[in-house]
N, CA and C atoms of all chains as a GROMACS GRO file, in nm:
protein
  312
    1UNK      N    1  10.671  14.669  11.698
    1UNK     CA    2  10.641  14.530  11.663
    1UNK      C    3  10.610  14.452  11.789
    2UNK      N    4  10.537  14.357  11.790
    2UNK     CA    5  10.459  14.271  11.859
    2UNK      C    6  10.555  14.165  11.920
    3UNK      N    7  10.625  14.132  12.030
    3UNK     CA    8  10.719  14.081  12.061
    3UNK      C    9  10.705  13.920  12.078
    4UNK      N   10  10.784  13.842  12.011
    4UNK     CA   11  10.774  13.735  11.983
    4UNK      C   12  10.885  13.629  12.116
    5UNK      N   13  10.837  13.582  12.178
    5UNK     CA   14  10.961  13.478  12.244
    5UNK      C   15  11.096  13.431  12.131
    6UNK      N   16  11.192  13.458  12.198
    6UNK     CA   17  11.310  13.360  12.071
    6UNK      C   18  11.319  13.194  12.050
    7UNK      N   19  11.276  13.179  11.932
    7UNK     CA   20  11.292  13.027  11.948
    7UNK      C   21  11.364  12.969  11.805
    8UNK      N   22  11.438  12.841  11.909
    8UNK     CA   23  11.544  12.780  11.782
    8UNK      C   24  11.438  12.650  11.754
    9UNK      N   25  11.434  12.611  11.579
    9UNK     CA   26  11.360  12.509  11.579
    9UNK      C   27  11.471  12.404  11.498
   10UNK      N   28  11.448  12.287  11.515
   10UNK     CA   29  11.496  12.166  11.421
   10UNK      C   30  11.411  12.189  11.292
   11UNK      N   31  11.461  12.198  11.207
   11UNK     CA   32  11.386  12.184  11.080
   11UNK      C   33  11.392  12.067  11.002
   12UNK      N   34  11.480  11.997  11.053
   12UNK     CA   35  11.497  11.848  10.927
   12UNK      C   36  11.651  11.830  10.939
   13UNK      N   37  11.676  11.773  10.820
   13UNK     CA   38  11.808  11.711  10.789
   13UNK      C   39  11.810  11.659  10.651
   14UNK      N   40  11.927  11.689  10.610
   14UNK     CA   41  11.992  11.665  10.460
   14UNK      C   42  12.090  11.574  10.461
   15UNK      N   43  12.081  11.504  10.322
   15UNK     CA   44  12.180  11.393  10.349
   15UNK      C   45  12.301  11.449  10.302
   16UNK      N   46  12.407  11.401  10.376
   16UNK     CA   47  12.559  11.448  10.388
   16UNK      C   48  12.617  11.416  10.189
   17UNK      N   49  12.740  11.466  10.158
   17UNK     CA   50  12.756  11.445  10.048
   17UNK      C   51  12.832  11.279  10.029
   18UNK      N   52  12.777  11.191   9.966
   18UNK     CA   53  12.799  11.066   9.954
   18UNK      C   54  13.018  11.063   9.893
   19UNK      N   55  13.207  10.958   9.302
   19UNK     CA   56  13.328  10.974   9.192
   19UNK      C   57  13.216  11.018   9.069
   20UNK      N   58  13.351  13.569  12.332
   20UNK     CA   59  13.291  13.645  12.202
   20UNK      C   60  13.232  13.507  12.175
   21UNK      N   61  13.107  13.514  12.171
   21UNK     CA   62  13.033  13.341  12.100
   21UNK      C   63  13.047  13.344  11.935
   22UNK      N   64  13.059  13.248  11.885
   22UNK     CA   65  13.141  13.209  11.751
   22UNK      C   66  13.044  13.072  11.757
   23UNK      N   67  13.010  13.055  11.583
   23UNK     CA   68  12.950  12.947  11.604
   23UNK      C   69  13.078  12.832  11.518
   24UNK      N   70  12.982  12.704  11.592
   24UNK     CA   71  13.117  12.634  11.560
   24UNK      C   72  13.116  12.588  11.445
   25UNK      N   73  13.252  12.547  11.376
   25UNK     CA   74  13.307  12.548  11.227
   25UNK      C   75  13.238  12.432  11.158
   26UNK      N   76  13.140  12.456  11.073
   26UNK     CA   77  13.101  12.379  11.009
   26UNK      C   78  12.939  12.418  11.010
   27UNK      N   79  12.922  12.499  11.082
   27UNK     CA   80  12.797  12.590  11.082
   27UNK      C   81  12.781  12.664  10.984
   28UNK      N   82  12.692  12.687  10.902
   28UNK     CA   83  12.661  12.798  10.820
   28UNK      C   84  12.579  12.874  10.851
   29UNK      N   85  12.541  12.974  10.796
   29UNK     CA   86  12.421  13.093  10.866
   29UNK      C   87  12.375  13.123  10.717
   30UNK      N   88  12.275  13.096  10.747
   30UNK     CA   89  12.200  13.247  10.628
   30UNK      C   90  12.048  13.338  10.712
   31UNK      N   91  12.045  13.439  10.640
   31UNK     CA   92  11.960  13.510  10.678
   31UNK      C   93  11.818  13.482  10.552
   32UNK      N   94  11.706  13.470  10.654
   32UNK     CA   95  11.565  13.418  10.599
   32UNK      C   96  11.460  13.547  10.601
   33UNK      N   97  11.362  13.509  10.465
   33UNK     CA   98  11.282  13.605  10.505
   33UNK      C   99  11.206  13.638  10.650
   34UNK      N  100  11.196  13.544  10.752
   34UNK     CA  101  11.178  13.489  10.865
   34UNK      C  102  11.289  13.453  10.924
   35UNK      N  103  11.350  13.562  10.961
   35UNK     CA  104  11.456  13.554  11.074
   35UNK      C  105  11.616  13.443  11.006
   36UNK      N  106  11.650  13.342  11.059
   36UNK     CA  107  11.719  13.318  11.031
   36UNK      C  108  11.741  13.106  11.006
   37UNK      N  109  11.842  13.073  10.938
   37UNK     CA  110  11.808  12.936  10.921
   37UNK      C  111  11.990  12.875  10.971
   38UNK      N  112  12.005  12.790  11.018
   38UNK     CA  113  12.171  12.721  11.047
   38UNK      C  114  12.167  12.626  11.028
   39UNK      N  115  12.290  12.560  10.906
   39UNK     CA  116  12.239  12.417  10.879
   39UNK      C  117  12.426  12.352  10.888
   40UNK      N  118  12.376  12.250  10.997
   40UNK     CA  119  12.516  12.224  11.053
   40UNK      C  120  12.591  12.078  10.930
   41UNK      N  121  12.670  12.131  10.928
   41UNK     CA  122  12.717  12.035  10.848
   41UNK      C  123  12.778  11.878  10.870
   42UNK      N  124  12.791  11.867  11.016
   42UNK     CA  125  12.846  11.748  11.083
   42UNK      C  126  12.742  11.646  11.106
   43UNK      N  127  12.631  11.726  11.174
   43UNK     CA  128  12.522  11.676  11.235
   43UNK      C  129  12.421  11.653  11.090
   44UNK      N  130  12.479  11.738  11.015
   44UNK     CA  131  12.366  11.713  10.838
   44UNK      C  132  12.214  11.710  10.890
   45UNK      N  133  12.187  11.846  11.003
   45UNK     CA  134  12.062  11.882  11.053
   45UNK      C  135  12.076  12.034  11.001
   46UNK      N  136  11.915  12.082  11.052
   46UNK     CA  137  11.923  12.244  11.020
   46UNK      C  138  11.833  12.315  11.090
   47UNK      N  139  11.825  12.422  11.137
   47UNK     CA  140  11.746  12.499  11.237
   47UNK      C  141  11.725  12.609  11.172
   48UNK      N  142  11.613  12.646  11.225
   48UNK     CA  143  11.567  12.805  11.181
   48UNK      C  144  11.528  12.868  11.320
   49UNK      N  145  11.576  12.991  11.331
   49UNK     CA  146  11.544  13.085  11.436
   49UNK      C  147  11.443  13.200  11.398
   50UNK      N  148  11.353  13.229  11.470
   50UNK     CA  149  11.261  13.349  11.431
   50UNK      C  150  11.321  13.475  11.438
   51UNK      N  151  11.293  13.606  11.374
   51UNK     CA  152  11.328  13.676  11.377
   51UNK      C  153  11.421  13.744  11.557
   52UNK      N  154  11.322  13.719  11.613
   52UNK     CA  155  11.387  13.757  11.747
   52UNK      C  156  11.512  13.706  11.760
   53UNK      N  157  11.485  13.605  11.793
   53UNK     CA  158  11.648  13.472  11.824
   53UNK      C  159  11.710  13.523  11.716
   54UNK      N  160  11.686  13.555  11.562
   54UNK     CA  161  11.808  13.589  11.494
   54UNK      C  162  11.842  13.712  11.525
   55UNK      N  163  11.794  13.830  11.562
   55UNK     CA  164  11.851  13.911  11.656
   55UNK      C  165  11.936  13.934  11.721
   56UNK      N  166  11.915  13.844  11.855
   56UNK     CA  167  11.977  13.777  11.951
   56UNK      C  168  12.133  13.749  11.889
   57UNK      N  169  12.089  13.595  11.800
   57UNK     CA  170  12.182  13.548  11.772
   57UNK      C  171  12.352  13.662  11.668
   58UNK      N  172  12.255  13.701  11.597
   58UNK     CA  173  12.327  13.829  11.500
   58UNK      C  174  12.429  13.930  11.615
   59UNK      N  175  12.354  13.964  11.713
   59UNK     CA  176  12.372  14.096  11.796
   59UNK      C  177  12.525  13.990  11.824
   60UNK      N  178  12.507  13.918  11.904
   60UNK     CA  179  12.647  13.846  12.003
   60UNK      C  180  12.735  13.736  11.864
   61UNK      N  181  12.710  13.741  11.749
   61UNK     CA  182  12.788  13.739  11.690
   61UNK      C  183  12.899  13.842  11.648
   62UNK      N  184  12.801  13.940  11.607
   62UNK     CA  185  12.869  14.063  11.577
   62UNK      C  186  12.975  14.143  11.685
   63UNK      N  187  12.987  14.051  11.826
   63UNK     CA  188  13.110  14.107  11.910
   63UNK      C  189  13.041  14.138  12.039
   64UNK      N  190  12.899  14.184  12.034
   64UNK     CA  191  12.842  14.243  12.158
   64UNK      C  192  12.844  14.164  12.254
   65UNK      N  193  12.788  14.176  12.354
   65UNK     CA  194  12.732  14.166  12.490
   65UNK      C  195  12.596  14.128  12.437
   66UNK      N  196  12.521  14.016  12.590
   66UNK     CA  197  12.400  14.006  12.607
   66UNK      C  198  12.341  14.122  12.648
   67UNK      N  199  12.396  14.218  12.716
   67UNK     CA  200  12.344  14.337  12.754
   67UNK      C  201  12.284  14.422  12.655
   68UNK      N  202  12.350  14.441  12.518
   68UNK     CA  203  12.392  14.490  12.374
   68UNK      C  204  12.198  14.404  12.270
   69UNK      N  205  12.222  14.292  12.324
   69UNK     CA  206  12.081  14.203  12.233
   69UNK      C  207  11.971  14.202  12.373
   70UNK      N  208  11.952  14.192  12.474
   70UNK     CA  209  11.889  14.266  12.606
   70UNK      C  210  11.804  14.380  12.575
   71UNK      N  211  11.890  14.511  12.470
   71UNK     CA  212  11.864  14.654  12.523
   71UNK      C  213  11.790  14.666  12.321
   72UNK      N  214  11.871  14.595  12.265
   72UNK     CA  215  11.775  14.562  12.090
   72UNK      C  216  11.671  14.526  12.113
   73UNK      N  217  11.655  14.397  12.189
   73UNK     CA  218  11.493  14.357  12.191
   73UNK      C  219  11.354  14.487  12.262
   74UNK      N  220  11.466  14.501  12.374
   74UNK     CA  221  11.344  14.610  12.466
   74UNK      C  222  11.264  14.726  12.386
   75UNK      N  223  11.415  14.805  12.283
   75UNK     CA  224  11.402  14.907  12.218
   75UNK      C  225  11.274  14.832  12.060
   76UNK      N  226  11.317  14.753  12.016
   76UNK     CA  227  11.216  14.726  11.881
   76UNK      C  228  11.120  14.626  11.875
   77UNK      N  229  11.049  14.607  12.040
   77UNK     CA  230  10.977  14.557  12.002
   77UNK      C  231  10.897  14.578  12.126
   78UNK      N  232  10.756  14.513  12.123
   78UNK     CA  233  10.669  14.610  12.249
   78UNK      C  234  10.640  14.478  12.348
   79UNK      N  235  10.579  14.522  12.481
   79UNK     CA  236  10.572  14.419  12.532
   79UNK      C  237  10.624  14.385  12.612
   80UNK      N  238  10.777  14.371  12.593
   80UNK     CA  239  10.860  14.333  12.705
   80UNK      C  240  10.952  14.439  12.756
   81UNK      N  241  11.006  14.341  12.882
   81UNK     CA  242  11.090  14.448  12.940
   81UNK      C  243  11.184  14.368  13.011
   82UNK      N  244  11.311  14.444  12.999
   82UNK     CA  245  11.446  14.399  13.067
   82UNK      C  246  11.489  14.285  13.109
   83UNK      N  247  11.381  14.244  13.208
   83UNK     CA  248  11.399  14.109  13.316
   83UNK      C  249  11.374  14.026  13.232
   84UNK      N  250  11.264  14.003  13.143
   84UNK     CA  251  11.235  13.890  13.048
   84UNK      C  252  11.274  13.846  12.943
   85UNK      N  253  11.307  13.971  12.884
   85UNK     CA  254  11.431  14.017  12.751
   85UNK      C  255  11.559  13.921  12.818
   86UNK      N  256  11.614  13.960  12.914
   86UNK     CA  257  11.747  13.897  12.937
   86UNK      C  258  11.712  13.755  12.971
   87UNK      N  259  11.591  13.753  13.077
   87UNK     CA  260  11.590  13.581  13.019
   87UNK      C  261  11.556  13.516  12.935
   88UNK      N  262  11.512  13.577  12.831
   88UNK     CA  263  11.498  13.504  12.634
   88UNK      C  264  11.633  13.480  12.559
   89UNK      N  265  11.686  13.574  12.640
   89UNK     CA  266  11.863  13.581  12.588
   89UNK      C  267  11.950  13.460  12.624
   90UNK      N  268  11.945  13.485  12.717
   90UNK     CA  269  12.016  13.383  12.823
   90UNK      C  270  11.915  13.199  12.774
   91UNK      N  271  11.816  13.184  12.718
   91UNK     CA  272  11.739  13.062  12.747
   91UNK      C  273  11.818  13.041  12.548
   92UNK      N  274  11.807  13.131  12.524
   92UNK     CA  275  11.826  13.099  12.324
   92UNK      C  276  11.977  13.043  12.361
   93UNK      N  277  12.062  13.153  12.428
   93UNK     CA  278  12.213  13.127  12.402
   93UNK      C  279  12.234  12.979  12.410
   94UNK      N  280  12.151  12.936  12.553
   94UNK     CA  281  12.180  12.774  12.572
   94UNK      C  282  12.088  12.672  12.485
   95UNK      N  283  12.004  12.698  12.440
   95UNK     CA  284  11.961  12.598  12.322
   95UNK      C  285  12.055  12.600  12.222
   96UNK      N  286  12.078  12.745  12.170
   96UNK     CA  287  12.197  12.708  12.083
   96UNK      C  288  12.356  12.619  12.142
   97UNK      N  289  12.377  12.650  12.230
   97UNK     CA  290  12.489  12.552  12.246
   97UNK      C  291  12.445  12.423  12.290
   98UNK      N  292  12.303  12.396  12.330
   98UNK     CA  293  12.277  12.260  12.362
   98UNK      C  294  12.278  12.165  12.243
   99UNK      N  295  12.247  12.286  12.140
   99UNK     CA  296  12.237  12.180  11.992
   99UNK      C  297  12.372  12.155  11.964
  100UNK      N  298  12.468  12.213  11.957
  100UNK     CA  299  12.586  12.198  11.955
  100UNK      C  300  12.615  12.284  11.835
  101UNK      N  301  12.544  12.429  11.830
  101UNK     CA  302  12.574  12.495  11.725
  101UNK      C  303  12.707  12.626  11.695
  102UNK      N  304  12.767  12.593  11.835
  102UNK     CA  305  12.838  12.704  11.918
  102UNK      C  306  12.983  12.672  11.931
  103UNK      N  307  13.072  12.756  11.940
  103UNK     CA  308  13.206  12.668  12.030
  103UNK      C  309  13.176  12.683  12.137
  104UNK      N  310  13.247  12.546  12.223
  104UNK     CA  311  13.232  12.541  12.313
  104UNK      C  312  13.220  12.688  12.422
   0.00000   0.00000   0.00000
């Protein structure tokens, strides 16, 4: 396989759990 | 032994891997490599251990550069704060 650099990405964000 | 820190989740992606932190209520995805990486030195190893995985399965690189992909992921991941200290 074709060697790729390692990379971490940010993908977004979810809203936290709010009765 | 790097441990990620509590409140981290992991899952494994068709594309490598995804961590979605629960404090920060952010989420990251790592490419197959970095989840590698990341998998190998979870599982107990050594950088030496995810170093000698990359060299062996994949073409291209070699040793010196391998260990510095290792060494550059480990600290993004703890820069995000995905790590214990």
């Amino acid at each position: 396989m074709t060697y790729e650099r390692p990379t971490l990405a940010k993908a977004g964000s979810f809203r936290k759990a709010t009765k | 032994m790097l441990t990620l820190r509590p409140g981290v989740l992991l899952t494994e992606t068709e594309y490598g891997m995804a961590l979605l932190d629960q404090k920060s209520a952010e989420y990251w995805t790592l490419n197959p490599t970095a989840a590698l990486v990341l998998r190998t030195l979870l599982d107990g190893h050594g950088a030496e251990r995810a170093v000698d995985l990359l060299t062996t399965r994949y073409e291209g690189i070699d040793t010196a550069r391998a260990a510095e992909d290792v060494d550059r992921i480990v600290s993004e991941l703890r820069g995000a704060g995905l790590l214990t200290p």
